[in-house]
VOGU-3710 file (C-alpha; in Angstrom, 3 decimals, decimal comma):
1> xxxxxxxxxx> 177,684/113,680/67,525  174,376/112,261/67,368  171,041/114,208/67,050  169,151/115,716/70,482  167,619/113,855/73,136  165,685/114,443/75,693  163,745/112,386/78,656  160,123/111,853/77,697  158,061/112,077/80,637  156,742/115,128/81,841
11> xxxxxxxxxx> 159,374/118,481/82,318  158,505/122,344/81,068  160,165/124,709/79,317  160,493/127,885/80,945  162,337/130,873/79,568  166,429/130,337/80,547  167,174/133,868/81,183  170,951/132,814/80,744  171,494/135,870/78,134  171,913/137,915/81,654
21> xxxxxxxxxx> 175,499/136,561/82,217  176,092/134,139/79,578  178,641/135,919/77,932  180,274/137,386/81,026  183,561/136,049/81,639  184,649/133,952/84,834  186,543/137,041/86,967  187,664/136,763/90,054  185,215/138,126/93,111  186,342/140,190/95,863
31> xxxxxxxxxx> 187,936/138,771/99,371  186,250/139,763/101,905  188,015/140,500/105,184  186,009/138,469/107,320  184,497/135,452/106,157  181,544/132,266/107,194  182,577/129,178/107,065  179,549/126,329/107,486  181,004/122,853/108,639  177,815/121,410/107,002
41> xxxxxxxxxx> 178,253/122,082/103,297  177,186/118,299/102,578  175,185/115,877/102,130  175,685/113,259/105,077  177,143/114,041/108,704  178,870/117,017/109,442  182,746/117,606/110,342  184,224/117,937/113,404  185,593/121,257/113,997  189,395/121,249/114,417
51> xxxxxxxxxx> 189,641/124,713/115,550  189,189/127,497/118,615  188,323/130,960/119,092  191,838/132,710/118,549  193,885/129,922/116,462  195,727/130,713/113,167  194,855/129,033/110,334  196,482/129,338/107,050  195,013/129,277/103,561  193,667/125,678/102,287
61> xxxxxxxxxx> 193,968/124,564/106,100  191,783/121,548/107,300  189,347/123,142/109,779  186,890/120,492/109,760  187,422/116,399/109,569  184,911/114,239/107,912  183,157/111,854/110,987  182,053/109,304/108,867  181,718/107,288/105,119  179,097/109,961/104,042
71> xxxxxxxxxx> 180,738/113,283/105,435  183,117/115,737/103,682  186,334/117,853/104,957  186,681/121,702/104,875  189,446/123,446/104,470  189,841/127,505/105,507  189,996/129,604/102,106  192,047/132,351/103,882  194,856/133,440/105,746  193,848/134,416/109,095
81> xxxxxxxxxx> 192,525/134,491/112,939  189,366/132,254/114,380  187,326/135,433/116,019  183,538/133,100/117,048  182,805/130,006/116,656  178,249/129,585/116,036  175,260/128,491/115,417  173,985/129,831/112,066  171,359/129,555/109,107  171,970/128,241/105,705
91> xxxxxxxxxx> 170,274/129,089/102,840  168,063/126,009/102,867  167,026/126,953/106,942  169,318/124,330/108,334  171,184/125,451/111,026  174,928/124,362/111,037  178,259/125,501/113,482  180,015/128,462/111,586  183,675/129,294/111,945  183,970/133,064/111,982
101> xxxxxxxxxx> 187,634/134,149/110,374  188,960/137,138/110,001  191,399/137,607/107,170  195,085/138,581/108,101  198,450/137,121/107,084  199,670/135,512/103,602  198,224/134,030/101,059  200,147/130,799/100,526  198,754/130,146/96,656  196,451/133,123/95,731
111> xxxxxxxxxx> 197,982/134,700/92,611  201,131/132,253/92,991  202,026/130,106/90,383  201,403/126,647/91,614  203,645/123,357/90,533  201,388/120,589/88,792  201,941/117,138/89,728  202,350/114,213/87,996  199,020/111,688/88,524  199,492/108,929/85,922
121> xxxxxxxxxx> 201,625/106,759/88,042  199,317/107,009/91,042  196,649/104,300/91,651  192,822/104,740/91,716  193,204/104,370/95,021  195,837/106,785/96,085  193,670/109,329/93,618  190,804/108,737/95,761  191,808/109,333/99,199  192,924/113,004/97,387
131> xxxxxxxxxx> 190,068/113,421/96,507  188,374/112,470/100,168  191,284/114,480/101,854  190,826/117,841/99,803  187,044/118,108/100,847  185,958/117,469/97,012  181,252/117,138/96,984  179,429/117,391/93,890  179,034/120,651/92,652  175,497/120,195/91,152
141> xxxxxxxxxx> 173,677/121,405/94,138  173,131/118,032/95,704  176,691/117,896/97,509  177,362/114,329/97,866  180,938/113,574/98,638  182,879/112,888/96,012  184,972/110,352/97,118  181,615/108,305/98,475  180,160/108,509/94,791  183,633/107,693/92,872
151> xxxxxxxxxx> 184,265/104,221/95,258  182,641/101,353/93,245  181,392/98,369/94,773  184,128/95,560/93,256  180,501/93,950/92,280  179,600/96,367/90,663  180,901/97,849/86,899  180,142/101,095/85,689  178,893/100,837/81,882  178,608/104,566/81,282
161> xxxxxxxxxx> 179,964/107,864/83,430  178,114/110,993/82,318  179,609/114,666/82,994  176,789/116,805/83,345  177,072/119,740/81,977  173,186/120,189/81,336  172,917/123,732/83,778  169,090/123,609/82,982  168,058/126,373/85,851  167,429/129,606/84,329
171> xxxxxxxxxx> 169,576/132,237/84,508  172,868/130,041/85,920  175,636/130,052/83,396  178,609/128,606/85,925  179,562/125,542/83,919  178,429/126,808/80,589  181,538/129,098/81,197  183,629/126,989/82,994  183,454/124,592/79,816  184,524/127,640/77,449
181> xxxxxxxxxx> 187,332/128,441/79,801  188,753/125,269/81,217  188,208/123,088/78,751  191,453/121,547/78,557  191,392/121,511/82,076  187,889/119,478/82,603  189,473/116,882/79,878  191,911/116,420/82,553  189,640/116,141/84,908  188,021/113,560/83,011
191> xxxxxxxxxx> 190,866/111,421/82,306  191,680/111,465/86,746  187,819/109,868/87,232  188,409/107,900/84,478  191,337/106,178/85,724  189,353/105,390/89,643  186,071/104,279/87,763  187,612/102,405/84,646  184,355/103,296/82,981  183,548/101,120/79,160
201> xxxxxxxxxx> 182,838/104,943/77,734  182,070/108,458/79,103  180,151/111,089/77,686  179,320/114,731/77,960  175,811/116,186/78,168  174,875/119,202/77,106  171,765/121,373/76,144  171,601/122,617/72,873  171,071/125,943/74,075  175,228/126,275/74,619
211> xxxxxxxxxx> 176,137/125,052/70,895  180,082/126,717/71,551  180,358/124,485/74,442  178,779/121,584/73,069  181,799/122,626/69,600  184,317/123,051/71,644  183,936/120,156/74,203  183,492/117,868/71,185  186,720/119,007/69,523  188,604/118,219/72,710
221> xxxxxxxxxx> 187,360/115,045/73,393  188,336/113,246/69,989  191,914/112,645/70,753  191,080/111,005/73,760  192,754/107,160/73,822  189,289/106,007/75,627  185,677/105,846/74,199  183,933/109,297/74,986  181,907/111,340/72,886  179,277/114,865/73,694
231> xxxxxxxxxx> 175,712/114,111/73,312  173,644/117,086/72,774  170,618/117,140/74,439  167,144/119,184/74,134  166,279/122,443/76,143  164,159/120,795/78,974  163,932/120,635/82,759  164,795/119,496/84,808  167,216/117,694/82,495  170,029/119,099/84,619
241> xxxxxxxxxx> 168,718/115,962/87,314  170,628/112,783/87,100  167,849/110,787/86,804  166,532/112,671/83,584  170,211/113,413/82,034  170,006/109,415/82,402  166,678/108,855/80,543  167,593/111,527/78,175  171,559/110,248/77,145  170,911/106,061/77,768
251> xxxxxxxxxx> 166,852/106,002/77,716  167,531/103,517/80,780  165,384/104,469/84,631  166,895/104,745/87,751  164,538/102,227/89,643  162,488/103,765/92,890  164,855/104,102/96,086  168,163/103,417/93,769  170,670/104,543/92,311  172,705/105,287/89,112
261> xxxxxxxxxx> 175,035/102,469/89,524  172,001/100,087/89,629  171,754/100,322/86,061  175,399/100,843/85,352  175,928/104,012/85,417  177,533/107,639/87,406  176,843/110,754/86,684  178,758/113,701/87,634  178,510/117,169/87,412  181,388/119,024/85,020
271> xxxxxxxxxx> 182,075/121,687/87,973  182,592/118,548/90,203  185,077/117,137/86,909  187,030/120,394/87,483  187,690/120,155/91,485  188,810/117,283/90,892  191,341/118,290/88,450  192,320/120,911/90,540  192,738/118,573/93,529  194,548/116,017/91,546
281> xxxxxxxxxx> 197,152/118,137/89,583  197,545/121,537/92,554  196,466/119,982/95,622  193,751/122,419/95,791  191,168/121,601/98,328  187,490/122,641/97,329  187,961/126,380/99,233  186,571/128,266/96,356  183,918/127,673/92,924  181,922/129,599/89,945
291> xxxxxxxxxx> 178,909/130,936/91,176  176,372/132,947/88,584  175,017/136,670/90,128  172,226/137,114/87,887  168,865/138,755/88,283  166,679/141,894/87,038  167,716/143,413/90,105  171,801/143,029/89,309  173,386/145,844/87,992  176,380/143,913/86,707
301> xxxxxxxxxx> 175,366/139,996/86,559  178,149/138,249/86,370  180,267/134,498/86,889  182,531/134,782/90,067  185,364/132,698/91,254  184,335/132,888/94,812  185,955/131,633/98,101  183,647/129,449/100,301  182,391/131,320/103,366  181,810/135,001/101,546
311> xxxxxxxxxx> 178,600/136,251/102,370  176,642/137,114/99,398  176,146/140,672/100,043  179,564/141,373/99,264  178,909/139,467/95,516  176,147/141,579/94,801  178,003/144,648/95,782  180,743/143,320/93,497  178,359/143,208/90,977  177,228/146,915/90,943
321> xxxxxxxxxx> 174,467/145,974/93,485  170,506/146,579/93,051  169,513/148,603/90,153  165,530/148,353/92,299  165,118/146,644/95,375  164,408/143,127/94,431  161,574/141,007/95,595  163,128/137,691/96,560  167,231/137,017/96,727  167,709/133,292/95,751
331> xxxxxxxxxx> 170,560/130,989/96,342  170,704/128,651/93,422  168,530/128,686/90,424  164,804/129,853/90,595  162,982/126,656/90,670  165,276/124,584/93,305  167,036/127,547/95,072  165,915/128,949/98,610  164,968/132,228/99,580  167,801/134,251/101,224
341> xxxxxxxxxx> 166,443/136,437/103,774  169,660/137,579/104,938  173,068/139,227/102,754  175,274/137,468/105,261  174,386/134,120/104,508  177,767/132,456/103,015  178,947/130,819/100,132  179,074/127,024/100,190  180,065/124,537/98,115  176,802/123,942/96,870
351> xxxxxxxxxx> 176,227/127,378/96,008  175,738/127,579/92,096  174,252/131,189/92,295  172,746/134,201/93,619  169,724/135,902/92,078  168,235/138,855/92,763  164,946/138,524/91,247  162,397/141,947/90,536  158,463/141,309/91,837  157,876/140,528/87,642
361> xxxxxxxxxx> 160,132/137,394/87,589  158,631/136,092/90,951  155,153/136,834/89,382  153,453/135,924/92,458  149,922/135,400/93,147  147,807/134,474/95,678  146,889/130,920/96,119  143,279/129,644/95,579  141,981/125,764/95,515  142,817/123,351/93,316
371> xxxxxxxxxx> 141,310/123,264/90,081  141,889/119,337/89,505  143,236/120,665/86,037  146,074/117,573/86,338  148,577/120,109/84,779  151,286/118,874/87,598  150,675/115,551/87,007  151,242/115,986/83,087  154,648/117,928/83,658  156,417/115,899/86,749
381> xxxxxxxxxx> 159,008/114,115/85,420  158,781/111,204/87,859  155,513/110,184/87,570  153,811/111,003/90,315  150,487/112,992/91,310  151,662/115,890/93,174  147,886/117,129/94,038  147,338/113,688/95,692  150,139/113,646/97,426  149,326/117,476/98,567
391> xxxxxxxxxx> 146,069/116,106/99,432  147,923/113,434/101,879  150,253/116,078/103,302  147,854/118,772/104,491  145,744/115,961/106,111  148,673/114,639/108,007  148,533/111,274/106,212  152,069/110,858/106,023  152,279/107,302/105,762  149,807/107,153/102,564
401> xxxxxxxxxx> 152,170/109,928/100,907  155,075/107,570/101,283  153,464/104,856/99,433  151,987/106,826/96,819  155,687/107,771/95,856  156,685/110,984/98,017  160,406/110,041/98,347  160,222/109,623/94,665  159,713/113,539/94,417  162,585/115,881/93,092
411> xxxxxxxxxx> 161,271/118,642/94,644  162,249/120,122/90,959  159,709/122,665/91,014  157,878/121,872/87,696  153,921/120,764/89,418  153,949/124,379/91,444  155,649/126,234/88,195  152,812/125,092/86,098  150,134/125,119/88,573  147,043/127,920/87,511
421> xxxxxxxxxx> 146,148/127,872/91,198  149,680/128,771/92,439  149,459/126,098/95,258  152,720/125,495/96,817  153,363/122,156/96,123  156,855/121,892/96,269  156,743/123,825/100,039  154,474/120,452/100,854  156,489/117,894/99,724  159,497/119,183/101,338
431> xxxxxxxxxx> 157,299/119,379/104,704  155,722/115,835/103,976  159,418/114,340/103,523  160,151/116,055/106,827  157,479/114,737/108,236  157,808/111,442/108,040  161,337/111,337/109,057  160,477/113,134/112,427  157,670/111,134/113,329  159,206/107,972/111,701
441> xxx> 156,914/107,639/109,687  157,012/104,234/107,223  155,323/102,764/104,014
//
């Protein structure tokens, strides 16, 4: 195990706040009777919808069929009746069509013992199209389908494949647990992606603030029959972001507009490593996943195995509800997550947490000018000048945004964390990127 790394340009180091749940054991959450389920829970276009008001669907049952290369299946994670199909809000404001179920029937695998099956003799192929069929996106946040990532160009060769298991928002402790807990389990995992990429060697990143995961993670992969090793890597962020866990683990840049692959590599998330497993071996599609309910406003903060379309009242409930009312509810970590402004709003599977955050972790402040201090251009990790390209934004000058590097933005919150002025920087590039697109904007 070598010594830790890190990426070298810009990134802060606010508190992690993981002591909340970290040692909080993965439990299962409650089912609620009636449950959401968005068709657009990835990146790319969304499903069709396979079902009407009044059908019967059964537990793990396609409800929605991918329409294109980028697009993702879902699958119904209960027993029970189709009461509305609508129109509803997602945590980041899109709108998407919702299938309103109402629990009744059997479960056909909940608390069952399921029968593994065999994967070795299958090809990379075969492996894939499970992986496609059972609805499996990257579990990161970002959602990309899995099966879209995992299908390599026969031009292309892929050097290195990174599991990240970096978790660098504060206060979410999903993977750091799932790594304790299903260790053996993610190994699988690993040797499934390992077999469709045919990778030279893979390795495992992880910040040194989970040294038991980074032990026991290393202990497990050193029987492995192919080269893989854990690199630990130094509390930063947003190291969590594949283009920094890639600076940080290979010191090599993803260039501007590409992609991992262009230099070799994939990187995928470790709670992504474990749906696959569980696709692979059960035939489980993606219906359920780890989500963190943390917060100073938690009673009980917690990790949840959650099923997709449970609105996140019913978690925080779970979880002793409010100890105060909080200021802001957040879906995801603090620095990338939205603002939930309603307890109804489902899980997905991009949902890595819920937070319930008091008025002294928001800390907010009103905004005054800029102080052309150039803290936010010392911290963002890519580069860029985020009070120029503010500048460009408010005045409309889309076009000039785009060249000065807008779509190189992570929208990783680091420029508006560090900001004295409290100018919402983030807020604007998200609008500039918007934009552009509407207006069609082009460098």
């Amino acid at each position: 195990m070598n010594s830790p790394q890190t990426f070298q340009k810009g990134g802060i180091h606010p508190h992690d706040k993981k002591n909340l749940a970290k040692s909080r054991e993965i439990r299962n959450a409650v089912i609620t009777s009636r449950c959401i389920i968005p068709l657009q829970q990835h990146i790319g276009s969304p499903p069709e919808c396979l079902v009407e008001v009044g059908d019967t669907v059964t537990e793990g049952m396609l409800v929605g069929r991918s329409s294109g290369f980028i697009s993702a299946n879902v699958h119904s994670p209960l027993p029970g009746e189709v009461k509305e199909i609508k129109s509803i809000y997602l945590a980041n404001g899109m709108r998407s069509k919702g299938i309103i179920l109402e629990m009744e029937g059997e479960f056909g695998t909940l608390g069952k013992k399921q029968n593994e099956q065999s994967w070795q003799s299958m090809s990379p192929k075969e492996l894939l199209d499970i992986v496609h069929q059972l609805g499996i996106v990257g579990l990161g946040g970002a959602t990309f389908p899995a099966h879209v990532k995992f299908s390599i160009p026969k031009q292309k060769k892929v050097e290195t494949f990174i599991i990240n298991g970096v978790e660098c928002e504060p206060y979410l402790t999903a993977d750091y647990r799932l790594m304790l807990e299903k260790t053996k389990e993610i190994v699988e995992g690993m040797k499934i992606l390992h077999k469709i990429i045919n990778p030279d060697r893979m390795m495992f990143a992880i910040e040194m603030n989970k040294p038991d995961a980074i032990e026991i993670m290393d202990k497990a992969l050193s029987d492995l029959d192919f080269e893989a090793e854990v690199v630990p890597l130094k509390m930063k962020y947003p190291q969590g972001d594949e283009k920094q866990v890639l600076k940080a683990v290979l010191n090599r840049e993803v260039p501007s507009g590409g992609l991992p692959l262009d230099i070799g590599a994939v990187v995928s998330n470790v709670g992504t490593v474990f749906a696959v497993y569980e696709a692979i071996v059960f035939n489980k599609p993606l219906i359920e996943r780890i989500v963190t309910v943390s917060g100073g406003a938690i009673k009980e903060p917690a990790n949840l195995k959650v099923k997709i379309g449970t609105p996140i009242g019913a978690l925080i409930e779970d979880c002793g509800g409010f100890t105060r009312i909080p200021e802001k509810i957040v879906i995801g970590g603090p620095m990338m997550g939205f603002t939930a402004m309603d307890l109804d709003i489902p899980v997905t599977k991009g949902t890595s947490g819920v937070l319930a955050l008091t008025a002294k972790e928001v800390c907010g402040r009103a905004t005054t000018g800029c102080l052309s201090c150039g803290r936010c251009i010392n911290v963002c990790p890519m580069g860029l000048s985020p009070t120029r390209l503010f500048k460009m934004i408010d005045h409309g000058e889309y076009a000039e945004a785009l060249d000065a590097g807008l779509m190189d933005c992570k929208e990783c919150g680091c420029c508006g964390y560090t900001c004295p002025a409290h100018i919402h920087l983030v807020q604007a590039m998200k609008l500039g990127k918007f934009m552009s697109k509407k207006k069609k904007v082009k460098a």
